[in-house]
C-alpha positions as CSV (number, residue, x, y, z in Angstrom):
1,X,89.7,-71.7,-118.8
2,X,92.0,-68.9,-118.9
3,X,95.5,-70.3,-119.5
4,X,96.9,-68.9,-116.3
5,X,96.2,-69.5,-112.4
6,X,94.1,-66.6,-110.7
7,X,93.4,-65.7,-107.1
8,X,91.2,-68.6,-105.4
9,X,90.5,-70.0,-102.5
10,X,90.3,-74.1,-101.8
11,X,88.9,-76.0,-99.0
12,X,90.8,-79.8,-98.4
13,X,88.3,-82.4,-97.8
14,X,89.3,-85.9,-97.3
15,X,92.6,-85.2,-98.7
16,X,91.1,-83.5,-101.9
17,X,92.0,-80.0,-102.3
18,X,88.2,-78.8,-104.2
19,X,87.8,-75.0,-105.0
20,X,85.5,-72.2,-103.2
21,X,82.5,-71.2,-104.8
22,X,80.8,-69.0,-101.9
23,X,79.8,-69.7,-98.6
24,X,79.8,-68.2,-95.1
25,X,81.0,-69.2,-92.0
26,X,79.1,-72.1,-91.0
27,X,79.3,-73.7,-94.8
28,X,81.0,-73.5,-97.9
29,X,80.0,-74.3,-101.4
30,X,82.5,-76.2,-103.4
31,X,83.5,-77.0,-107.2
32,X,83.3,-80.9,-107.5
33,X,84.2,-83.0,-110.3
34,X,82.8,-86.2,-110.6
35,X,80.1,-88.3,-108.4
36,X,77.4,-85.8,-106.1
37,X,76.4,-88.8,-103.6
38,X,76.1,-88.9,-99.9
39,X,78.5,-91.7,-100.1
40,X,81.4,-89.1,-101.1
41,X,80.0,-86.5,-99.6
42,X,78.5,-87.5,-96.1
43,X,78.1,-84.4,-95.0
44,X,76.9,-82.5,-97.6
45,X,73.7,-80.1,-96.8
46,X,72.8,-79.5,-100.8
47,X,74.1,-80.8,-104.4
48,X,73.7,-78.8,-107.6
49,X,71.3,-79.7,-109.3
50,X,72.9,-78.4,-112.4
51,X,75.1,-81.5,-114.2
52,X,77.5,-78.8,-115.9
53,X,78.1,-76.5,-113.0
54,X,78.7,-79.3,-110.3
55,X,79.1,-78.5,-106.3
56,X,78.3,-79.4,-103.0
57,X,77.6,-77.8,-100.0
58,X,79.8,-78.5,-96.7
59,X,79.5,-77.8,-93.5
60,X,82.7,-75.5,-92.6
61,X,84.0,-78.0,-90.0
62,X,83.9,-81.0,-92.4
63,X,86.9,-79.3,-93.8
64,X,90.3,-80.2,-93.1
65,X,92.4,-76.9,-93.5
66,X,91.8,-73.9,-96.1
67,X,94.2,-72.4,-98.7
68,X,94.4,-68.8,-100.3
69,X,96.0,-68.4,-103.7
70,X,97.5,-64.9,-104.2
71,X,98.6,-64.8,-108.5
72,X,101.1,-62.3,-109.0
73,X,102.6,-61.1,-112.5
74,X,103.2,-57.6,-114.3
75,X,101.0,-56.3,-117.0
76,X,102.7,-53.8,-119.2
77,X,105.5,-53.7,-117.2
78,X,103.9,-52.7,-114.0
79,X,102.9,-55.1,-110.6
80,X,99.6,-56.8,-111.0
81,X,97.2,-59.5,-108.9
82,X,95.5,-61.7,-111.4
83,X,92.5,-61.4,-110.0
84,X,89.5,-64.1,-111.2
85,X,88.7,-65.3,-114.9
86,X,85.9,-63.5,-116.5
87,X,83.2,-66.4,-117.4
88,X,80.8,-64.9,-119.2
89,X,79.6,-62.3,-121.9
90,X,82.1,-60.9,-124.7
91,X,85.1,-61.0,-122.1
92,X,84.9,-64.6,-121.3
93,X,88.9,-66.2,-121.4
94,X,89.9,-62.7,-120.5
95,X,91.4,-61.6,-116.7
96,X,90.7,-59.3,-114.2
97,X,93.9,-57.5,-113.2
98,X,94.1,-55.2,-109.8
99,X,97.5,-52.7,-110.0
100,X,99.3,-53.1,-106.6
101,X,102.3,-50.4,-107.5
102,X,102.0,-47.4,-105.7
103,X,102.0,-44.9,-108.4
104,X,98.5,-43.6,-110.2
105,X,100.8,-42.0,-113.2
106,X,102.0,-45.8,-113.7
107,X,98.5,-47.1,-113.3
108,X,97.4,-44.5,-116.0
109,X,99.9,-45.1,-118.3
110,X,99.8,-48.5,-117.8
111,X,96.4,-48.9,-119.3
112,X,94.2,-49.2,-116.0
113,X,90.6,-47.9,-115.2
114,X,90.3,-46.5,-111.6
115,X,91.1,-43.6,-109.3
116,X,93.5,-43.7,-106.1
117,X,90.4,-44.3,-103.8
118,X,89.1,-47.1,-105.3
119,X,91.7,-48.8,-107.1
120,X,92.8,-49.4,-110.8
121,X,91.7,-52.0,-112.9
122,X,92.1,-53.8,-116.4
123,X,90.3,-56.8,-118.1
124,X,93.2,-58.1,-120.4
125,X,94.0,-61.1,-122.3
126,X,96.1,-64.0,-120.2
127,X,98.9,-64.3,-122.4
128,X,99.6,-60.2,-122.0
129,X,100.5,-61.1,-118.1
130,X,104.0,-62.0,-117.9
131,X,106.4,-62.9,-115.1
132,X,103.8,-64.7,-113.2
133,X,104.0,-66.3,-109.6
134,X,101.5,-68.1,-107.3
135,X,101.7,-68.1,-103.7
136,X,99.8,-71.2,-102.1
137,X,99.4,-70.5,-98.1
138,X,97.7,-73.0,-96.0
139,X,95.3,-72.1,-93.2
140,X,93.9,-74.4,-90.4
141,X,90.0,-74.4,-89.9
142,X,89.5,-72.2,-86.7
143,X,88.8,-74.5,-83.6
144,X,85.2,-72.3,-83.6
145,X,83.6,-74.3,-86.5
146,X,85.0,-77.5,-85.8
147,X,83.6,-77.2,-81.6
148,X,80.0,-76.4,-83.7
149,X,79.8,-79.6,-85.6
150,X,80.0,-82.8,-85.1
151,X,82.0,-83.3,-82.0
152,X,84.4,-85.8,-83.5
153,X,86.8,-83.7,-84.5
C-alpha cells in the first residue's frame, strides 16, 4: 500500500509467515490471503466475515515462532522508525514516522510534531524516507502458551 516496508509484527503458521492484526495473549488475529476454511485453518476460533478485509483468529500456541519488523530510514536528514501506513481518510498511502535522534532542535527543524515527553512525530509521504533498512528478528512462542493448548506440542 505504501511503497515501503513499516514496523509489523508476523506470526508463522504452518510455515506461512501471515501478518498481526491484534490479539492478546492467548490468540492472535491474523491477515490471510486466500481460502477461510477449517481445513487450512484447524484451529481457528473466528473468520472475518468481511471478504475484503480477510483474517482468522488463532489460538497463540497454534503458532510456530513470532517475528518483529523494526523499519529504519532518515527523513529530512534525521533518524526515523517508519512506523505503520495510514489506511484511511485524506492521509491514506502516507507514513507515520517516530524521530529516534536525541536532539528536539533536530526534531523541530526537521519538520516533527511533539515535545520531549511524548515524542515527535510526522505523517509524510513514502518516497520522502530515504536510506531505509528493515530488521527481521525471530522470536520463539513462550513454552507458557504452547503448555495451555493442545498438549501436542
Amino acid at each position: 500500500m505504501t511503497g515501503i516496508p513499516t514496523n509489523a509484527t508476523f506470526y508463522e503458521y504452518r510455515g506461512e509467515r501471515l501478518l498481526r492484526r491484534s490479539g492478546g495473549g492467548d490468540y492472535q488475529r491474523v491477515a490471510v490471503d486466500g481460502e477461510l476454511t477449517l481445513a487450512r485453518f484447524p484451529e481457528a476460533l473466528e473468520f472475518s466475515a468481511d471478504a475484503d478485509d480477510p483474517w482468522v483468529m488463532l489460538p497463540t500456541w497454534a503458532f510456530d515462532a513470532w517475528y518483529q519488523q523494526r523499519v529504519r530510514g532518515r527523513w529530512h536528514g534525521v533518524p526515523v522508525e517508519v512506523v505503520s501506513p495510514v489506511k484511511r481518510g485524506l492521509g491514506r498511502g502516507l507514513v507515520n514516522l517516530d524521530y529516534i535522534g536525541v536532539r528536539p532542535d533536530e526534531a523541530l527543524a526537521a519538520g516533527f510534531r511533539g515535545d520531549q515527553y511524548f515524542g515527535w512525530s510526522a505523517t509524510v509521504p513514502p518516497a520522502e524516507v530515504e536510506d531505509i533498512t528493515v530488521e527481521l528478528t525471530r522470536l520463539e512462542i513462550s513454552e507458557r502458551y504452547r503448555r495451555n493448548g493442545s498438549g501436542e506440542r
